[in-house]
N, C-alpha and C positions, 0 to 999 in steps of 0.2 A: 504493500500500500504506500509505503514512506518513497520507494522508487517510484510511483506512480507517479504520486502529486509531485515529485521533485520535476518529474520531467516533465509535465502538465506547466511548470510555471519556467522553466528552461521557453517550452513551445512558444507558449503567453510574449514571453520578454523576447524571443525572436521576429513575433510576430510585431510587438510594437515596433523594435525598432527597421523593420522592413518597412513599417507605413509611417514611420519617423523621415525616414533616407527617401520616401516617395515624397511625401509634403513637401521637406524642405526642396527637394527637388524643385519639384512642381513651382513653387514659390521662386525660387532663383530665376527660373525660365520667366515668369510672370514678369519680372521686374527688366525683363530685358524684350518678350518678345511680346505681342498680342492675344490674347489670350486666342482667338482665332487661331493663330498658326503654331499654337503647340500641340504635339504628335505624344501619342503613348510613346513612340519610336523614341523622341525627341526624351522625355521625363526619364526611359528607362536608361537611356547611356547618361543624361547626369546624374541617374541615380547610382550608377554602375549595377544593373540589374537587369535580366535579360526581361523581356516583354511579356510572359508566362508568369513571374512574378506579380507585375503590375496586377494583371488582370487575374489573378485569385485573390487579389486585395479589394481590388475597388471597380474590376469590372468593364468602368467607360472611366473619361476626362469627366464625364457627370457625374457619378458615381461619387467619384476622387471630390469634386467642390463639396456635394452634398454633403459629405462625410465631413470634410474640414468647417463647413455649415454648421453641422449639428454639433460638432465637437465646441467651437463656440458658444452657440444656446448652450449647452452644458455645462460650461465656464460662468455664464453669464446667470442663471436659475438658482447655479451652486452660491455664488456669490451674495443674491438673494435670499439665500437660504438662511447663511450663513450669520447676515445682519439681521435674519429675521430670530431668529434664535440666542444672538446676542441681548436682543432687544428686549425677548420673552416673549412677546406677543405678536399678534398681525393686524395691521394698519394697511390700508392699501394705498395712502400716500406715504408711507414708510415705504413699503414696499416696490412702488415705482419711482422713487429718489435713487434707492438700494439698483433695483434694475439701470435703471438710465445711468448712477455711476461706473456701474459696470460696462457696459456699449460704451461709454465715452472710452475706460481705460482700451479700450479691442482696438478703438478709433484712433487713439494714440499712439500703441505701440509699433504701428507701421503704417504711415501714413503714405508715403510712397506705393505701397504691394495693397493699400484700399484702394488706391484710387486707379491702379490699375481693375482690381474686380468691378467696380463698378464703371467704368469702361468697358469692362469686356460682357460682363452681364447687361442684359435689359432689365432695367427697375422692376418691372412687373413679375421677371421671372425671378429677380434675389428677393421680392417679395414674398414670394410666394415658394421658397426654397427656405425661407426663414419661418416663416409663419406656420407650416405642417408643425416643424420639431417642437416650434419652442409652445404652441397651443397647445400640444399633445404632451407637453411635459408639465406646465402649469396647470394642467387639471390631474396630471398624476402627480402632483407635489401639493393641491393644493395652495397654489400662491393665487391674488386675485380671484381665480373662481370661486372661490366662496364669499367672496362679495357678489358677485355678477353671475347672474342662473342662467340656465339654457343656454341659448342661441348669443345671448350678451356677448359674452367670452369669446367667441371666432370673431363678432362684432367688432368691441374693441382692439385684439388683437391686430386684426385689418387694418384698424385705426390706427394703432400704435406705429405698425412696420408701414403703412404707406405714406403715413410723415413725416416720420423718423426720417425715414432711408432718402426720402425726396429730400429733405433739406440739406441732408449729409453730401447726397450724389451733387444737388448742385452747389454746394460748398467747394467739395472737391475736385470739381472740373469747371471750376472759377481764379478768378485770381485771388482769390482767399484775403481779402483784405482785412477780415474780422478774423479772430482769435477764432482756436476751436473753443475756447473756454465759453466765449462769447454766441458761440452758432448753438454748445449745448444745452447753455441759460435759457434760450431764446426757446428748444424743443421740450427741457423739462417743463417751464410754463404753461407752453400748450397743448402737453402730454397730459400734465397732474390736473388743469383746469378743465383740460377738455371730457376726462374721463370721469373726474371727481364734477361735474355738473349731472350726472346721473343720479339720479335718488337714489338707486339701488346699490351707486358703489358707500354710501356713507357708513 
């Protein structure tokens, strides 16, 4: 049994760091080419990895975003979590302060290799590549939907990524005059007022 699980977490820790060596891959490329014209071909030799690899990992190049997508929301829920349990209770403008610091830190840590994604992605569809994971993770965690019943929840979610991300994208395929400090004042505002004007979130 003990050899078992030993090589069970051998497998695990292989496996991340193969989808480690693909990201950053991937990511270097991003920074250099279009996202159009990168190739599985292209990610597996800066991965040093043959093509057979890639694709028992993630499949397609969509595959591959998805995943570095959700891994994200995951970052971003946890982080949530995390102040929600410092705090001891659940507020749902606590909790969307908590969330929105969190995106700002994702927005900051590589502002270069965003504003490539958002470039190469159509809004509509980093919308809506954002919004499956993180809706489907906020009603299994419990953040916000328990203020917000039913159908609310996809609602404001909607809500959340389609203005978020609009202000962000054209922030960043601007000549950015304003701070990001500045661009993310401006959407926790009309995030927390615009959701918190709901009777149902109070």
């Amino acid at each position: 049994m003990g050899d078992a699980v030993q090589g069970a977490k051998k497998l695990d820790r292989r496996v991340v760091r193969s989808r480690r060596l693909i990201i950053d891959a991937f990511e270097r490329l991003l920074l250099k080419e279009s996202l159009e014209d990168i190739t599985v071909s292209a990610i597996a030799r800066e991965a040093d990895i043959d093509r057979k690899t890639f694709y028992q990992h993630f499949g397609s190049i969509d595959g591959l975003i998805d995943y570095v997508v959700a891994e994200e929301v995951e970052r971003v829920l946890d982080d949530v979590e995390r102040a929600r349990d410092e705090r001891g209770s659940a507020d749902t403008e606590q909790d969307l302060h908590a969330f929105l610091k969190s995106v700002n830190e994702v927005m900051c840590r590589d502002i270069v290799l965003n504003r490539r994604f958002f470039e190469g992605i159509p809004t509509d569809r980093l919308i809506e590549r954002l919004r499956q994971p993180f809706e489907r993770g906020i009603i299994e965690r419990g953040i916000l939907s328990k203020h917000l019943p039913g159908q609310y929840v996809s609602w404001c979610v909607s809500f959340l990524f389609g203005g978020m991300l609009s202000v962000y994208r054209s922030w960043l395929l601007s000549s950015q005059e304003a701070s990001l400090e500045e661009i993310t004042d401006v959407i926790n505002q009309l995030v927390i007022h615009g959701i918190e004007s709901l009777d149902i979130a109070s």
